[in-house]
ROSE-4610 file (N, C-alpha, C; in Angstrom, 1 decimal, always signed):
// ROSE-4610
residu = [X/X/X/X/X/X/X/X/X/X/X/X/X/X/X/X/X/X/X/X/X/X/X/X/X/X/X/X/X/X/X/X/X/X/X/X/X/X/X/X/X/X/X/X/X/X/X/X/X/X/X/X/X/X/X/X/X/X/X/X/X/X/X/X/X/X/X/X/X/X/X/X/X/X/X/X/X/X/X/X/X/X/X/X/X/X/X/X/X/X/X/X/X/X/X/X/X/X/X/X/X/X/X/X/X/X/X/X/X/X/X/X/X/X/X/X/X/X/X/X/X/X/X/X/X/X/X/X/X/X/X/X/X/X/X/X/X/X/X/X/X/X/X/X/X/X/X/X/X/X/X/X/X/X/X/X/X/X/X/X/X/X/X/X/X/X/X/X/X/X/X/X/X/X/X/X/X/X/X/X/X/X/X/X/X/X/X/X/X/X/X/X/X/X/X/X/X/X/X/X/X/X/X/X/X/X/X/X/X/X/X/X/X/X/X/X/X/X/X/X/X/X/X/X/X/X/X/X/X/X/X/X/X/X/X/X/X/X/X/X/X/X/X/X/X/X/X/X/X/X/X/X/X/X/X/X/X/X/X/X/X/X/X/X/X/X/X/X/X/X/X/X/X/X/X/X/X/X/X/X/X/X/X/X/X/X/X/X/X/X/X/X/X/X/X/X/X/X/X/X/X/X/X/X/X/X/X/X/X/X/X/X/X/X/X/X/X/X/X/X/X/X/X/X/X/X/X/X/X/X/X/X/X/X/X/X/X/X/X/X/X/X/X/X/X/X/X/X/X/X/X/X/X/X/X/X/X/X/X/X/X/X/X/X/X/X/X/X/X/X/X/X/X/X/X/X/X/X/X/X/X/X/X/X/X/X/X/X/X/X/X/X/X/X/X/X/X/X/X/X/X/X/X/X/X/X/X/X/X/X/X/X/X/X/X/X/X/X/X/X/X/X/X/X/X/X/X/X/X/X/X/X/X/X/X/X/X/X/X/X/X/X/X/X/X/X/X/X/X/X/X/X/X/X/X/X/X/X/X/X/X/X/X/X/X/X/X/X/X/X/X/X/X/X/X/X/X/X/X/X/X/X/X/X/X/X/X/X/X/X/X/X/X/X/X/X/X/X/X/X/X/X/X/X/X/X/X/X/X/X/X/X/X/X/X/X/X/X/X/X/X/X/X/X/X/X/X/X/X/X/X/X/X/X/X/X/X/X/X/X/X/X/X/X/X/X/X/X/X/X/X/X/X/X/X/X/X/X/X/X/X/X/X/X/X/X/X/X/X/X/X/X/X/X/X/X/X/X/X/X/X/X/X/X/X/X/X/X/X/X/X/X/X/X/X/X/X/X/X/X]
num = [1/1/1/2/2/2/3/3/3/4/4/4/5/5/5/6/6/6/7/7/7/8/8/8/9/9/9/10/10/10/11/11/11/12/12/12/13/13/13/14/14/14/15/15/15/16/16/16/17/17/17/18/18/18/19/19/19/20/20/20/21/21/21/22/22/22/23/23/23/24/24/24/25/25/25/26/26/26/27/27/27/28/28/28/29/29/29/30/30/30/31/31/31/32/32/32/33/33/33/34/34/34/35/35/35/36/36/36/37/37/37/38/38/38/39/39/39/40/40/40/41/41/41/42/42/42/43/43/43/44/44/44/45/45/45/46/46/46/47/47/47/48/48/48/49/49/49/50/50/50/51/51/51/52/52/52/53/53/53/54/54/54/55/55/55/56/56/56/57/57/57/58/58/58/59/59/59/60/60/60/61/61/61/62/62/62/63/63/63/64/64/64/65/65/65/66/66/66/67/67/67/68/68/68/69/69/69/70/70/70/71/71/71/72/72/72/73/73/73/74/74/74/75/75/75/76/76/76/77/77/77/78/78/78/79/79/79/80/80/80/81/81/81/82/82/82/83/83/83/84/84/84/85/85/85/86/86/86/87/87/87/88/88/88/89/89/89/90/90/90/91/91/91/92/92/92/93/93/93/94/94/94/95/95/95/96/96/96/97/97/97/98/98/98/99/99/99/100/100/100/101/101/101/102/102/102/103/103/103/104/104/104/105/105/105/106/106/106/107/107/107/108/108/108/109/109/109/110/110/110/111/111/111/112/112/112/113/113/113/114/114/114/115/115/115/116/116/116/117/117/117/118/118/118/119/119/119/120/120/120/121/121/121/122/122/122/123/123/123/124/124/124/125/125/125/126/126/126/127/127/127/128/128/128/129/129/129/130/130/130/131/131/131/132/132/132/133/133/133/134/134/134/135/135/135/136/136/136/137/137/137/138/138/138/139/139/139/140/140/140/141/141/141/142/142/142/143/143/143/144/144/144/145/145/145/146/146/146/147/147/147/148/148/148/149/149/149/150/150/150/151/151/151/152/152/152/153/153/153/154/154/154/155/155/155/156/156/156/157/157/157/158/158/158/159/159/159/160/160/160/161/161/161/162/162/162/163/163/163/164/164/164/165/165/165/166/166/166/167/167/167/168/168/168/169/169/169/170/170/170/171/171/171/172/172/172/173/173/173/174/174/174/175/175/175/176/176/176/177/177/177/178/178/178/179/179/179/180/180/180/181/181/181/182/182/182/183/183/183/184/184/184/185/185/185/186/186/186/187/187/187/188/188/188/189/189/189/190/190/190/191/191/191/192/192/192/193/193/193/194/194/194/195/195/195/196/196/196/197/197/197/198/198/198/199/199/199/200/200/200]
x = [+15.8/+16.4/+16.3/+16.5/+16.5/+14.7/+13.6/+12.3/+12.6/+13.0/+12.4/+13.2/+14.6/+15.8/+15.1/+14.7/+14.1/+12.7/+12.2/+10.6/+11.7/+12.4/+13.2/+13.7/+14.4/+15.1/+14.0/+13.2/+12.2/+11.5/+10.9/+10.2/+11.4/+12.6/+13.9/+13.5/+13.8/+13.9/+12.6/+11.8/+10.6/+9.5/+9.7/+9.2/+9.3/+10.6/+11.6/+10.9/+9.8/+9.4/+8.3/+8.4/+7.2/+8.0/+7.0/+7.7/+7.2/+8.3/+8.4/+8.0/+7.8/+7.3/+8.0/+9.0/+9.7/+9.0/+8.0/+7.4/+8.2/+8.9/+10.1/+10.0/+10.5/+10.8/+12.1/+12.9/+14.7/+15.4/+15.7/+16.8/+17.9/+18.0/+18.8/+18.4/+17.0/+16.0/+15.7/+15.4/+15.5/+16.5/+17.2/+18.8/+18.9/+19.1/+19.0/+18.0/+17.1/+15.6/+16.4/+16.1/+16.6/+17.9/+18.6/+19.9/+19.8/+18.7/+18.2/+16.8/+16.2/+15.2/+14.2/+13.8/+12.8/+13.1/+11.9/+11.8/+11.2/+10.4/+9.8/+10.1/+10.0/+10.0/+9.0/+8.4/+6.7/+6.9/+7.0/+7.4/+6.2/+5.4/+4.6/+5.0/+5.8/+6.5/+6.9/+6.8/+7.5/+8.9/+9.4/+11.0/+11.0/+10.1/+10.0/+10.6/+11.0/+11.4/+12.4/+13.4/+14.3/+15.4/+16.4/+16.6/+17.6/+17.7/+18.6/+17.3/+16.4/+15.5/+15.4/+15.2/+15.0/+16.0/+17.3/+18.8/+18.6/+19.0/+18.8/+17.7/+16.7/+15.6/+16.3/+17.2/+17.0/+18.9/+19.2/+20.5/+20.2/+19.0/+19.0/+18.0/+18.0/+16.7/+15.6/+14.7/+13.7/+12.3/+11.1/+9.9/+9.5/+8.9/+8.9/+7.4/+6.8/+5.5/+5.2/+4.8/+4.8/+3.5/+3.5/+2.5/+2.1/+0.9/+0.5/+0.3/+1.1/+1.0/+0.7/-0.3/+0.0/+0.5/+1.6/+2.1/+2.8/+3.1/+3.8/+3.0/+3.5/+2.4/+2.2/+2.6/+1.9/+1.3/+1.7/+0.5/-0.4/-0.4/-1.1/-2.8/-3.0/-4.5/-5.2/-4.4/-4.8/-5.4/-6.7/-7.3/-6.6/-6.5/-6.4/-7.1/-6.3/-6.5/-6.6/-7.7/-7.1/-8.2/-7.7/-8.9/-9.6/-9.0/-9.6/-9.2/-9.3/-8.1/-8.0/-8.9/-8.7/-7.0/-7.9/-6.5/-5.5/-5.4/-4.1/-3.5/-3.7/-3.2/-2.6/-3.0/-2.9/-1.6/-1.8/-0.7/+0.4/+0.4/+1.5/+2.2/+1.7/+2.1/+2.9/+2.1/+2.6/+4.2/+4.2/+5.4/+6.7/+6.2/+6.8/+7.4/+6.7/+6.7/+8.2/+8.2/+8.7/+10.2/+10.2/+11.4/+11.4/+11.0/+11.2/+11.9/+11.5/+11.9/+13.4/+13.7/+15.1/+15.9/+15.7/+16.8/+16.7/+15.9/+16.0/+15.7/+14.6/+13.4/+12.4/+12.4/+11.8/+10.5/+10.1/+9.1/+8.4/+6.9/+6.3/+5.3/+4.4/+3.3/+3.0/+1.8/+1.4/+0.1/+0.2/-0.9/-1.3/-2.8/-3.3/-3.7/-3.1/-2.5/-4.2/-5.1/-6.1/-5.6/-6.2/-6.0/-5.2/-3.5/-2.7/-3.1/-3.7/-3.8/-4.4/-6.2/-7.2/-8.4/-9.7/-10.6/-11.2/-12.6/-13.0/-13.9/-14.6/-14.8/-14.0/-12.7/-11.5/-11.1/-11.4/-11.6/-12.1/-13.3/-15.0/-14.6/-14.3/-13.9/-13.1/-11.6/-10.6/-11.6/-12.1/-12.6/-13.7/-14.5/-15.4/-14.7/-13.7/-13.1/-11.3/-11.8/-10.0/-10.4/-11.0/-10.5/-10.0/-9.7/-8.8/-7.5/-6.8/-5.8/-5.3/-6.3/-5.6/-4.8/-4.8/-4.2/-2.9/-2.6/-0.9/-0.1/-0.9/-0.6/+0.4/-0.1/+0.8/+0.1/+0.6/-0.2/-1.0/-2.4/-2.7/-2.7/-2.4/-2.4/-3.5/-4.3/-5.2/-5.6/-4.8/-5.1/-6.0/-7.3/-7.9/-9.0/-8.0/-8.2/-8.5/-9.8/-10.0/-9.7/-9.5/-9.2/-10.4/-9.8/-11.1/-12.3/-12.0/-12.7/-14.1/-13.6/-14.9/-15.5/-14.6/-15.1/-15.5/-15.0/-15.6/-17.1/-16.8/-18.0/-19.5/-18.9/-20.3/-20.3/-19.4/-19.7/-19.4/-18.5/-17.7/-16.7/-15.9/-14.6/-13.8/-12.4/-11.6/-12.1/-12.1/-11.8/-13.8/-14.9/-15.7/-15.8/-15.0/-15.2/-14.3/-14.9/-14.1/-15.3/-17.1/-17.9/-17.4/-17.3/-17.1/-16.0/-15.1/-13.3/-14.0/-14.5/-14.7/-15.5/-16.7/-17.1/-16.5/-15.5/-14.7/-13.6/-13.4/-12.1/-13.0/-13.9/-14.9/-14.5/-15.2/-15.6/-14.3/-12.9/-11.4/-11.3/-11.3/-11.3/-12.3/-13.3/-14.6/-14.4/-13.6/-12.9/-11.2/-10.6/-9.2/-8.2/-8.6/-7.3/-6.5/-5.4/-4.7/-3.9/-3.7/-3.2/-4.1/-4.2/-5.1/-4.3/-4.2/-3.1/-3.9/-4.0/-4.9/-4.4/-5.6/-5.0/-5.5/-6.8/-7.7/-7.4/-6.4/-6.5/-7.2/-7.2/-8.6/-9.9/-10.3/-11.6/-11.2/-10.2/-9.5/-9.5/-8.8/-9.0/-9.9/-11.1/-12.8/-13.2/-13.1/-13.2/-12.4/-11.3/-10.4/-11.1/-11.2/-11.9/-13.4/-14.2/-15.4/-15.5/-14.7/-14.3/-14.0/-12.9/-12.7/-13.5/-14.1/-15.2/-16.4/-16.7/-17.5/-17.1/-15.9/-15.6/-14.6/-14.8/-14.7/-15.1]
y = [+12.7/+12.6/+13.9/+15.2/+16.2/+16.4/+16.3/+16.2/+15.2/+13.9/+12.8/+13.2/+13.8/+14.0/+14.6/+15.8/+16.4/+15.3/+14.8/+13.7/+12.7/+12.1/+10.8/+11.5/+12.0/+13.2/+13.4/+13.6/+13.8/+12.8/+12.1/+11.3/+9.8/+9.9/+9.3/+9.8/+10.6/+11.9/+11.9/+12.0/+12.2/+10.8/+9.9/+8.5/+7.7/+7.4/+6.2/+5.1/+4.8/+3.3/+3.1/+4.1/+3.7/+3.3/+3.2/+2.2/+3.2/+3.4/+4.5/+3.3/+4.2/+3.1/+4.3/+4.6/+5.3/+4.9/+5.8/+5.8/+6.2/+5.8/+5.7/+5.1/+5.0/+4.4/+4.2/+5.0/+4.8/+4.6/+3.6/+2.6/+3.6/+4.4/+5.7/+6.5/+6.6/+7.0/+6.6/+4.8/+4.0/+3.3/+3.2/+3.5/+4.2/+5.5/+6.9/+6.3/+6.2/+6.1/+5.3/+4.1/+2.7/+2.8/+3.6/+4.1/+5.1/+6.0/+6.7/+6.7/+5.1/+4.9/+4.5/+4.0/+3.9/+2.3/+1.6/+0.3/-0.5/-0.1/-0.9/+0.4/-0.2/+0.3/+0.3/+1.1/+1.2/+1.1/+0.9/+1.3/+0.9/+2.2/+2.3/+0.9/+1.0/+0.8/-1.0/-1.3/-2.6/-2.9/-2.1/-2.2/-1.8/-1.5/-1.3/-0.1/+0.9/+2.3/+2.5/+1.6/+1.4/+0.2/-0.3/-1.7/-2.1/-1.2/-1.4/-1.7/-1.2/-1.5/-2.6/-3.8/-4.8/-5.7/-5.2/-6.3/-5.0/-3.7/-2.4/-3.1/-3.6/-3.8/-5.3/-6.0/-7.3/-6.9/-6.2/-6.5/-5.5/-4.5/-3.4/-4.9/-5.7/-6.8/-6.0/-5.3/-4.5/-5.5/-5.5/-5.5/-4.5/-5.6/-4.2/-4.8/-3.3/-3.6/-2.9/-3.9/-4.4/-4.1/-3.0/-2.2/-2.6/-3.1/-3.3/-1.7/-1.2/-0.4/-0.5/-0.2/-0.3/+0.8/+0.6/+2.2/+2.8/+4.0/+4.6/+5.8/+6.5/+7.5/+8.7/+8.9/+10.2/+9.5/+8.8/+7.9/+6.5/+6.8/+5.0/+5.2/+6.5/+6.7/+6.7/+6.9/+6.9/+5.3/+5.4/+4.0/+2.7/+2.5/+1.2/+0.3/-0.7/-1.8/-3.5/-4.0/-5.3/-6.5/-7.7/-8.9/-9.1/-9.3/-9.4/-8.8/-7.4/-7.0/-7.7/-8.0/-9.3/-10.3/-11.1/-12.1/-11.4/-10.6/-10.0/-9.4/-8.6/-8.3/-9.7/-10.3/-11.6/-12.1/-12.2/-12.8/-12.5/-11.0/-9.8/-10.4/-10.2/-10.8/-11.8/-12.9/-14.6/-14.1/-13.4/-13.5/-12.6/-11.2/-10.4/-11.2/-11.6/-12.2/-13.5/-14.2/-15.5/-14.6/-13.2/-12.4/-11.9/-11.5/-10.8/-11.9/-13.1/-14.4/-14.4/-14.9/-15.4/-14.1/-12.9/-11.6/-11.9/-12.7/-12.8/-12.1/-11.3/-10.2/-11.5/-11.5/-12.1/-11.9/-10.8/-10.3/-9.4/-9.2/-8.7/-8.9/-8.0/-6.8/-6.3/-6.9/-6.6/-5.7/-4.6/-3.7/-3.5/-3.8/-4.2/-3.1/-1.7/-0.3/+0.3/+0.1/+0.7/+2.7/+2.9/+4.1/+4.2/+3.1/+3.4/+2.1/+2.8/+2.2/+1.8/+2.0/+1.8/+2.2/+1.9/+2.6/+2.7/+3.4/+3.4/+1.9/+1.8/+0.0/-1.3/-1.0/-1.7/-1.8/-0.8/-0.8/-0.9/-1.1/-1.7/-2.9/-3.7/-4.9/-5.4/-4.9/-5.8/-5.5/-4.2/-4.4/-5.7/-5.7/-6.9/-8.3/-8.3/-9.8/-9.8/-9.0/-9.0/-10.2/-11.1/-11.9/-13.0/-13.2/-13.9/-13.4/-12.4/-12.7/-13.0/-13.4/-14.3/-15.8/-16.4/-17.1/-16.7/-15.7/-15.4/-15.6/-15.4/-16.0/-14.8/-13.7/-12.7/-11.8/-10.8/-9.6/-8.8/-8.4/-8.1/-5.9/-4.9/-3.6/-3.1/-2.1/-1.4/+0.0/+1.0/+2.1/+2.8/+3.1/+3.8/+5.5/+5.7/+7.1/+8.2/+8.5/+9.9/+9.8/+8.4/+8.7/+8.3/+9.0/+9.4/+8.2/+6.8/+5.8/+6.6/+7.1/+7.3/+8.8/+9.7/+11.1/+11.2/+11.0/+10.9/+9.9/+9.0/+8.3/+9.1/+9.4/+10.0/+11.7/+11.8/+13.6/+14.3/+14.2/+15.1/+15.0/+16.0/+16.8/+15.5/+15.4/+14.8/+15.3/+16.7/+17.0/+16.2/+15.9/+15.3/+14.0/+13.2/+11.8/+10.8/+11.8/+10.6/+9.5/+9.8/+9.1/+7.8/+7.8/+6.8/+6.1/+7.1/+6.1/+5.2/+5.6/+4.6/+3.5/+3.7/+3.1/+1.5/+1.8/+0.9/+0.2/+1.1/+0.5/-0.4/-0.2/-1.6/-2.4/-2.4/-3.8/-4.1/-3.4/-4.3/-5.0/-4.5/-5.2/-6.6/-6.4/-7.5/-8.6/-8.0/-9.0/-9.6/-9.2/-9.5/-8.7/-7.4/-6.8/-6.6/-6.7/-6.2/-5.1/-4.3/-3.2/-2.4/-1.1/+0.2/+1.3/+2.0/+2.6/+4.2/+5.0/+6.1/+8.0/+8.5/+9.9/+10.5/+9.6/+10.1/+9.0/+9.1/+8.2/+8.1/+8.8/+8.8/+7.4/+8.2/+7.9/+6.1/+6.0/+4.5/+4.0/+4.6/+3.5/+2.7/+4.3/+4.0/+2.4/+2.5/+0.9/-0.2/+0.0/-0.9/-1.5/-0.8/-1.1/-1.8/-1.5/-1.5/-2.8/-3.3/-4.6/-5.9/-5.1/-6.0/-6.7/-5.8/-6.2/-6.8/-6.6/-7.5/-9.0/-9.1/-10.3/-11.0/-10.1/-11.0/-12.1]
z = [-0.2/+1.0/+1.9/+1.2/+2.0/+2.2/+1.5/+2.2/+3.5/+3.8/+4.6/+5.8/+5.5/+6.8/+8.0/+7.4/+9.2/+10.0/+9.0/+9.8/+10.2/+9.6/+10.1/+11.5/+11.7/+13.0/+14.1/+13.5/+14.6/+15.1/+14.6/+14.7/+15.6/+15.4/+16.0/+17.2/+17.7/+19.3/+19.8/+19.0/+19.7/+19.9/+19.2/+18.9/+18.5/+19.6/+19.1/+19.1/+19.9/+19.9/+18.5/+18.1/+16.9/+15.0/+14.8/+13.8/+12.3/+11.7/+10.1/+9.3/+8.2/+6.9/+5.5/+5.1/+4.7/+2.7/+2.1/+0.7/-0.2/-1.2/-2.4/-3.6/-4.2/-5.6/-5.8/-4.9/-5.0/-4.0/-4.6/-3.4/-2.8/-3.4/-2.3/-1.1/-1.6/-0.4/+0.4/-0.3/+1.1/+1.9/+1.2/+2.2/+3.1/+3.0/+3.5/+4.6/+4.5/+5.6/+6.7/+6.0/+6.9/+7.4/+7.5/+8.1/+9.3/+9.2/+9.8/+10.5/+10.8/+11.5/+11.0/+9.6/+8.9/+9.5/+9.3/+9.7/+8.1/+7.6/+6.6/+5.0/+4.0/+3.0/+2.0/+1.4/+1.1/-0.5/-1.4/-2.8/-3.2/-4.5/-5.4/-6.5/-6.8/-8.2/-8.3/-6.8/-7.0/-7.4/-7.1/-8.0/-9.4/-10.0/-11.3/-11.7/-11.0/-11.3/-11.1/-10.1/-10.2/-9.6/-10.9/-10.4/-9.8/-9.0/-7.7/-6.0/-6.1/-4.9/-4.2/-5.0/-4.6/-3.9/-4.1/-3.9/-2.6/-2.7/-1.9/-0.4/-0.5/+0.2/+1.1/-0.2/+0.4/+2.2/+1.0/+2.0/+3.1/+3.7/+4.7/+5.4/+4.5/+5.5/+6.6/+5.6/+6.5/+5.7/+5.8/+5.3/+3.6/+3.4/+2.3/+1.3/+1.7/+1.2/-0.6/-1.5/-2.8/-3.1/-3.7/-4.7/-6.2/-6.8/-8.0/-8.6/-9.5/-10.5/-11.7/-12.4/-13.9/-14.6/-15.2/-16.1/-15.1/-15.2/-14.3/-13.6/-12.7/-12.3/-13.2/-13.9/-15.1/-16.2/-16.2/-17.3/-16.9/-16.0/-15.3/-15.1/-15.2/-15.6/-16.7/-18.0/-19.3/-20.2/-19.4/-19.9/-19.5/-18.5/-18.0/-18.5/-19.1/-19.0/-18.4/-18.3/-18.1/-18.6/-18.3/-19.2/-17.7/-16.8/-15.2/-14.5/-13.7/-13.2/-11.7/-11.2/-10.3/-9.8/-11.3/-11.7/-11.9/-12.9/-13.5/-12.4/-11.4/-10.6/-9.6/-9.0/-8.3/-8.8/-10.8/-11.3/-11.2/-11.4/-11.5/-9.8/-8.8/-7.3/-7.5/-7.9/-7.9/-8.3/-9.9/-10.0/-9.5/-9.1/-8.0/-6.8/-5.8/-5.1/-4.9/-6.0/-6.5/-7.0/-7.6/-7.5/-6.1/-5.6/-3.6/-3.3/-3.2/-2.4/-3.0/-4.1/-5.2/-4.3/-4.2/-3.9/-2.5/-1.9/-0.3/+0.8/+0.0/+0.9/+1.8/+3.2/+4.0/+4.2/+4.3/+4.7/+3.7/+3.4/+2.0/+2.8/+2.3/+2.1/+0.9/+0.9/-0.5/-0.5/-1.7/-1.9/-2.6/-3.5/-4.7/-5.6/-4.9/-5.4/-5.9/-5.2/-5.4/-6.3/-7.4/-7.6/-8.7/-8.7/-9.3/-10.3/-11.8/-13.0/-13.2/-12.5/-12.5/-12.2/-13.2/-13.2/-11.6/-12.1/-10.9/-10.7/-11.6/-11.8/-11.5/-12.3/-11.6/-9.8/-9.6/-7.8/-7.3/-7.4/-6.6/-7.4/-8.4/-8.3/-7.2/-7.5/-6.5/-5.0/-4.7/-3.3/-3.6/-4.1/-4.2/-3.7/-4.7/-4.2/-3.1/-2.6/-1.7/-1.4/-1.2/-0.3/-1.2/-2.6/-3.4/-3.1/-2.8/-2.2/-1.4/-0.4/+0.6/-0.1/-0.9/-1.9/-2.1/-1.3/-1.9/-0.1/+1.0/+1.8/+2.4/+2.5/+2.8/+3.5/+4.2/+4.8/+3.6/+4.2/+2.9/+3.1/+2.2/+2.8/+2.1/+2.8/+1.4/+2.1/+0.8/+1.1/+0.3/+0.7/-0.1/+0.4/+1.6/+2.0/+1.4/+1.1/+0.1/-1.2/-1.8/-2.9/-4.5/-5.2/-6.3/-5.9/-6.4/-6.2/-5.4/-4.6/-3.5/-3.9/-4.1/-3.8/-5.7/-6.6/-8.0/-8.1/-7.8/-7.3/-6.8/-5.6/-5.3/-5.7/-6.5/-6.7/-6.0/-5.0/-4.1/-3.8/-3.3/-3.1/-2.2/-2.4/-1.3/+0.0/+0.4/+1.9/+2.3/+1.5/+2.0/+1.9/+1.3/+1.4/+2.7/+4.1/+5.0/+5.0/+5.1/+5.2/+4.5/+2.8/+2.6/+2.7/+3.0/+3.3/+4.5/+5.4/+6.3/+6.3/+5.4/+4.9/+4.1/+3.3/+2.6/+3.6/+4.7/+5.1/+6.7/+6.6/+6.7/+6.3/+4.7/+4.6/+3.8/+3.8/+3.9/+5.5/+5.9/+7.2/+7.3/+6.8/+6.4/+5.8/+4.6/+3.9/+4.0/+5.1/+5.6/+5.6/+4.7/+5.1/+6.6/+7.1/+7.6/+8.1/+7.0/+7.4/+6.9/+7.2/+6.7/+6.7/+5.1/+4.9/+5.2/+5.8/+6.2/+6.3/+5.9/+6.3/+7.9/+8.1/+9.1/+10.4/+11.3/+11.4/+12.8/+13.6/+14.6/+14.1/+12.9/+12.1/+12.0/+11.6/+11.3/+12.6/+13.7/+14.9/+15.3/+15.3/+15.6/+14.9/+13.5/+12.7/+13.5/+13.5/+13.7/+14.8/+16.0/+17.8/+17.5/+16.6/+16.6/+16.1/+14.5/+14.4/+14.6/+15.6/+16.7/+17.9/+18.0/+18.8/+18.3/+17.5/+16.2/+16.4/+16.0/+15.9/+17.5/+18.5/+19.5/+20.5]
């Protein structure tokens, strides 16, 4: 709370019309946020970290975008597994999802957590087939800005892999994504405009 209080305050005063996305794992944080201007709630964890978020999420009635994690974040890199990580992830949703609804969360965003709990193989898959998630019939989010996926991949440093972030957030766009979760975001526009016009 004390990191998010001065950006919430500001970002109030200085740009009120724009819209927060307040990133947590604890329903206290996002309390705190959504009381103070945050509009949507971003959670890693899915509620998994803590089990007050989701009743927390449902009674501030904000949006709340639903992250596939495997493991937790200090161990969610240690050999990942899965039999499809495709499916398994999709499945993990179906039934997430089917809990969001019962607690009476309206609105969901879903994000197939590129990064968190999987290889780098595992991620050039789900990118391969995003477009099986359109089967869940929801917004779809994908952030995959600078991260290893791309810069391990080709052998270079975070601060040089915007080439291929943009690259990827292509062909999410290509394949349906919706939202584009970004550090660069100039670089993102540029896609976004160019896309669009692609397909106008």
């Amino acid at each position: 709370i004390e990191r998010v209080k001065g950006a919430l305050h500001y970002i109030q005063t200085q740009y009120p019309q724009q819209w927060v996305s307040i990133d947590t794992t604890r329903s206290e944080v996002a309390q705190f946020a959504v009381a103070h201007g945050a509009d949507i709630v971003n959670d890693i964890s899915a509620g998994n970290m803590d089990d007050k978020m989701i009743s927390t999420v449902a009674a501030l009635n904000v949006p709340y975008i639903c992250m596939h994690m495997q493991g937790r974040p200090e161990t969610m890199q240690i050999a990942p597994t899965y039999g499809n990580v495709t499916k398994d992830v999709i499945a993990f949703f179906k039934e997430k999802i089917a809990t969001l609804n019962d607690a009476g969360i309206k609105e969901i965003i879903i994000d197939p957590g590129f990064g968190f709990g999987k290889t780098i193989e595992h991620n050039y898959q789900l990118m391969h087939e995003l477009e099986q998630f359109h089967q869940l019939e929801l917004p779809l989010l994908v952030g995959i800005s600078r991260k290893s996926m791309i810069y391990k991949f080709l052998g270079i440093t975070p601060e040089e892999a915007l080439n291929g972030t943009t690259s990827l957030n292509t062909v999410a766009l290509m394949k349906g994504a919706h939202i584009l979760r970004v550090h660069d975001v100039k670089a993102a526009r540029e896609v976004v405009q160019i896309f669009k016009q692609l397909n106008s």
